[in-house]
C-alpha positions as CSV (number, residue, x, y, z in Angstrom):
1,X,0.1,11.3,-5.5
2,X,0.0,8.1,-7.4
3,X,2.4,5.7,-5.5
4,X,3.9,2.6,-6.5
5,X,5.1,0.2,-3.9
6,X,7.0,-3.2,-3.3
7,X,5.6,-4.7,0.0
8,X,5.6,-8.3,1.5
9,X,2.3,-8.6,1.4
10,X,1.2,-12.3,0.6
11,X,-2.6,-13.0,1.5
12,X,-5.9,-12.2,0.7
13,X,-6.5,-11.0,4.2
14,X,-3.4,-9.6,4.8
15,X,-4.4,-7.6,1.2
16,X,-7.4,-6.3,2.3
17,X,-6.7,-5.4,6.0
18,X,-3.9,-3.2,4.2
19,X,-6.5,-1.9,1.4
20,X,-8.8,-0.7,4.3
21,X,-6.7,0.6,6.7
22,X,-5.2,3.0,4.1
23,X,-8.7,3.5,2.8
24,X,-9.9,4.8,5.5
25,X,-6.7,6.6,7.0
26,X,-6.4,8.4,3.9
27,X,-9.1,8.8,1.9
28,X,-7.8,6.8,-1.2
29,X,-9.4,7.3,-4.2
30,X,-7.6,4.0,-5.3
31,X,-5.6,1.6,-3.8
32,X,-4.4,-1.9,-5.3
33,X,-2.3,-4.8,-4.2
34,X,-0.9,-7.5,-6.7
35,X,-0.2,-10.8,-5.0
36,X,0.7,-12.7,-8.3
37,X,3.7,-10.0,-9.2
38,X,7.1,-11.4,-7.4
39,X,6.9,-7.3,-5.2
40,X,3.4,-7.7,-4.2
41,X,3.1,-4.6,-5.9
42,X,0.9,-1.8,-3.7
43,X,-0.6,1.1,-5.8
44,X,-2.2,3.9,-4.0
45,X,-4.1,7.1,-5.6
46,X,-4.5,9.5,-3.4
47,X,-4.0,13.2,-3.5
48,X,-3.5,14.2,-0.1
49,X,-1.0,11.9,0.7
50,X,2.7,11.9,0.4
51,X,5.1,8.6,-0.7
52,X,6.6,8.8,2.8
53,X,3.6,8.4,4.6
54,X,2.1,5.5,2.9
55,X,5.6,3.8,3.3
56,X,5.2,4.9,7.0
57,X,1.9,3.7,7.6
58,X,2.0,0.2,5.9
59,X,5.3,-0.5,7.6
60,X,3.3,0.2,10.9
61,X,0.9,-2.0,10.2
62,X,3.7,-4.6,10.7
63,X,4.6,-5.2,6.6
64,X,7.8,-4.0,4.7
65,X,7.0,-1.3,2.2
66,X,9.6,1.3,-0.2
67,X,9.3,2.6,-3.3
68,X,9.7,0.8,-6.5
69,X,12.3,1.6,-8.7
C-alpha cells in the first residue's frame, strides 16, 4: 500500500515522532511528511499495512489524519 495523507502535522518534532512511530509499528519501507504543502502531506509505503490503519494509528497518536482526494 502506498498511502497518501492530509494530517495536521506542523513541526519538525511532531514530523518525526510520527515518522518513527509508524516506522517502527509497521515496518515502513517509506514514510514522508511535507510541512511546506498547505495538507502536511503524509506518504507511507508499506506493504503490509492497510489505509485504515495508518489513518487509525496517526489519529491515535493525538493528530488528524484521512485520505487525500
Amino acid at each position: 500500500m502506498i498511502g497518501i495523507f492530509k494530517t495536521n502535522i506542523n513541526t519538525q518534532k511532531e514530523k518525526k515522532r510520527v515518522i518513527r512511530a509508524l516506522s517502527g509499528e509497521f515496518s515502513a519501507t517509506m514514510c514522508t511528511l511535507d510541512l511546506e504543502d498547505c495538507d502536511k502531506v503524509l506518504r507511507v509505503d508499506c506493504p503490509q499495512m492497510q489505509e485504515h490503519q495508518v489513518i487509525s494509528f496517526v489519529r491515535d497518536l493525538g493528530y488528524q489524519c484521512a485520505v487525500l482526494e
